[in-house]
C-alpha positions as CSV (number, residue, x, y, z in Angstrom):
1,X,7.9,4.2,12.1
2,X,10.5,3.1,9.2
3,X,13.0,1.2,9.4
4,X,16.6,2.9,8.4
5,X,17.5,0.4,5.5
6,X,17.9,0.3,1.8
7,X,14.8,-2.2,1.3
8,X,11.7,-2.0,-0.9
9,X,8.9,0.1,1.0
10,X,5.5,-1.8,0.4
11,X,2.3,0.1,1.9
12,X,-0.4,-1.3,1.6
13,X,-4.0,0.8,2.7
14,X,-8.3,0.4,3.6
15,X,-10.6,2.7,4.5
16,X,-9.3,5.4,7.2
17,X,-6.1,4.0,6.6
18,X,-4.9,6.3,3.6
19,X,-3.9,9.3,5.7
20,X,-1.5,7.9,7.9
21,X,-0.3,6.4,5.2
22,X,0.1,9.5,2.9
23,X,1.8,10.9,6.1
24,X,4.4,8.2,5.9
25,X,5.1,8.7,2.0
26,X,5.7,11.8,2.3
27,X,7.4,12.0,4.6
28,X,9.8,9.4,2.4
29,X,9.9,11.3,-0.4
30,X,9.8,15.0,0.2
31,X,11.2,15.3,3.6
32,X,14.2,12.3,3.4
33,X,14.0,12.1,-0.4
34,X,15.0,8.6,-0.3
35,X,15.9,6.5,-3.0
36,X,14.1,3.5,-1.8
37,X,11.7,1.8,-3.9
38,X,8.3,2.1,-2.6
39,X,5.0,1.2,-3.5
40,X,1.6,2.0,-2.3
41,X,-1.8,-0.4,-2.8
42,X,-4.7,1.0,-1.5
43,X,-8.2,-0.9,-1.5
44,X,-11.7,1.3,-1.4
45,X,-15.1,0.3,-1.8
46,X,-16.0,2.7,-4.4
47,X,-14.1,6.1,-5.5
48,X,-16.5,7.8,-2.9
49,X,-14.0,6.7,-0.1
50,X,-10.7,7.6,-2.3
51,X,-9.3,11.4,-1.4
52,X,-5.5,12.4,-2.1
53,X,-5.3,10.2,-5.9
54,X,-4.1,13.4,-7.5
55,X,-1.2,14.1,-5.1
56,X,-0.3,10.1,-5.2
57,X,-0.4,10.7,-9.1
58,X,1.8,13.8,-8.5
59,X,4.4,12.0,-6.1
60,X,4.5,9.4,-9.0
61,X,5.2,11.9,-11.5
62,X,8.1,13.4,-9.4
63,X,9.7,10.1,-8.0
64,X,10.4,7.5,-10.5
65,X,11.1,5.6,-7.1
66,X,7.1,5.7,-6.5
67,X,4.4,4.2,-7.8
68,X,0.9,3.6,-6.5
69,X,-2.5,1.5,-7.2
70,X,-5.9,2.0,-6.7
71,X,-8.3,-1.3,-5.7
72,X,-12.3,-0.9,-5.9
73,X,-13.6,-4.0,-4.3
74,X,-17.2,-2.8,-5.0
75,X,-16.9,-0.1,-7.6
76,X,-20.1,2.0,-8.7
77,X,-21.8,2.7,-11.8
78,X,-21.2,5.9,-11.6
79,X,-17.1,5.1,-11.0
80,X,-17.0,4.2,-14.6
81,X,-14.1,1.9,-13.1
82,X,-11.9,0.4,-15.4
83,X,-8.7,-0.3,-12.7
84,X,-8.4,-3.1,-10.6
85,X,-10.9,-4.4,-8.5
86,X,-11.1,-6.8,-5.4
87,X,-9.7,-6.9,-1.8
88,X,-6.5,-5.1,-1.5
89,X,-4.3,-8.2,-0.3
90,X,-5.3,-10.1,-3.3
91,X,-4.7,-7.6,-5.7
92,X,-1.5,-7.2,-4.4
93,X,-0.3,-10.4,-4.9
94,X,-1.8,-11.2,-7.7
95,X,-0.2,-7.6,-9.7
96,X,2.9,-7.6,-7.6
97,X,4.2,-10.2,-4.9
98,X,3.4,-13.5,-6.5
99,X,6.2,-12.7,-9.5
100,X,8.3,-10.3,-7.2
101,X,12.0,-12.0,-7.4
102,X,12.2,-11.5,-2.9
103,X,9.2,-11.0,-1.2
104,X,10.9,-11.4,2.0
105,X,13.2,-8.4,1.5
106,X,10.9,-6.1,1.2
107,X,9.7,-4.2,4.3
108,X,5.7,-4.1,4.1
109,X,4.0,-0.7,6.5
110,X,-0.1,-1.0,6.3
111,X,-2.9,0.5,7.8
112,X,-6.6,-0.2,7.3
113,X,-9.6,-2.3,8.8
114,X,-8.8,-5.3,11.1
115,X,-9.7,-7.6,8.2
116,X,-7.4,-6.6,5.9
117,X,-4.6,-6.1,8.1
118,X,-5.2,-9.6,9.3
119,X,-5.6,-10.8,5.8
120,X,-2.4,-9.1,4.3
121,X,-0.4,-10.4,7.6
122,X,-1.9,-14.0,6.6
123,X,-0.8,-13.6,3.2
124,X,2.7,-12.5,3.5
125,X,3.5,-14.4,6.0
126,X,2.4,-17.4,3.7
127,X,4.9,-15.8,1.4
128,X,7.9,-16.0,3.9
129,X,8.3,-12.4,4.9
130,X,9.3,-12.3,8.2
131,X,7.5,-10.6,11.2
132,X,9.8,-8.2,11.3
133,X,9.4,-6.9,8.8
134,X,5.7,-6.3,9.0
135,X,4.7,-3.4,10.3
136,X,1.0,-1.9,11.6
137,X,-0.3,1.6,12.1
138,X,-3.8,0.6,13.6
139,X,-4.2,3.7,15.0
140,X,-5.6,2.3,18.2
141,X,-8.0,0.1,16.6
């Protein structure tokens, strides 16, 4: 599913899409240990649909390489949510790609609804990345 380069790693996640994307991390950083950087922006509704955040916050912790971000496009009261909020593709570029030095050069791996994966496609394409460079796990979707 990766490509064998030196580039940035960008995932970005919805929904269902978190645990084939968890899959893919770690398989990055424990099982390869690359050096890569690599990023991970997942977009929920609420914290109800958010599992794995303290292994994410654990792979952080290990791999200064690693970071990740956590989206609540319709947080609850009872989230007490105090992170950033909206759709995943905006939140993105708004925190990340629209100041990134080379979009272009990074290689971007996303699984989630048809929406967003249409939406994120949309927006980095807008911002020059390449096809190729875009990759989908719809999982049959």
């Amino acid at each position: 599913f990766a490509k064998d380069t030196d580039n940035e790693m960008v995932f970005i996640g919805g929904g269902a899409g978190m645990a084939p994307m968890r899959s893919h991390i770690f398989d990055q950083l424990r099982r390869i240990k690359t050096d890569r950087k690599i990023s991970f922006w997942y977009g929920a509704r609420s914290l109800r649909e958010c599992f794995y955040s303290e292994e994410y916050d654990e792979l952080a912790a290990e791999n200064e390489n690693f970071d990740w971000h956590l989206a609540l496009s319709d947080p609850q009261p009872e989230d007490n949510w105090e992170g950033l909020t909206g759709f995943i593709h905006q939140v993105l570029f708004e925190n990340y790609l629209k100041d990134h030095p080379a979009p272009e050069d990074c290689e971007y791996y996303m699984c989630g609804p048809p929406m967003m994966n249409a939406a994120v496609i949309k927006m980095l394409v807008d911002l020059g990345v390449e096809r190729d460079n875009i990759f989908l796990d719809d999982f049959g979707g």
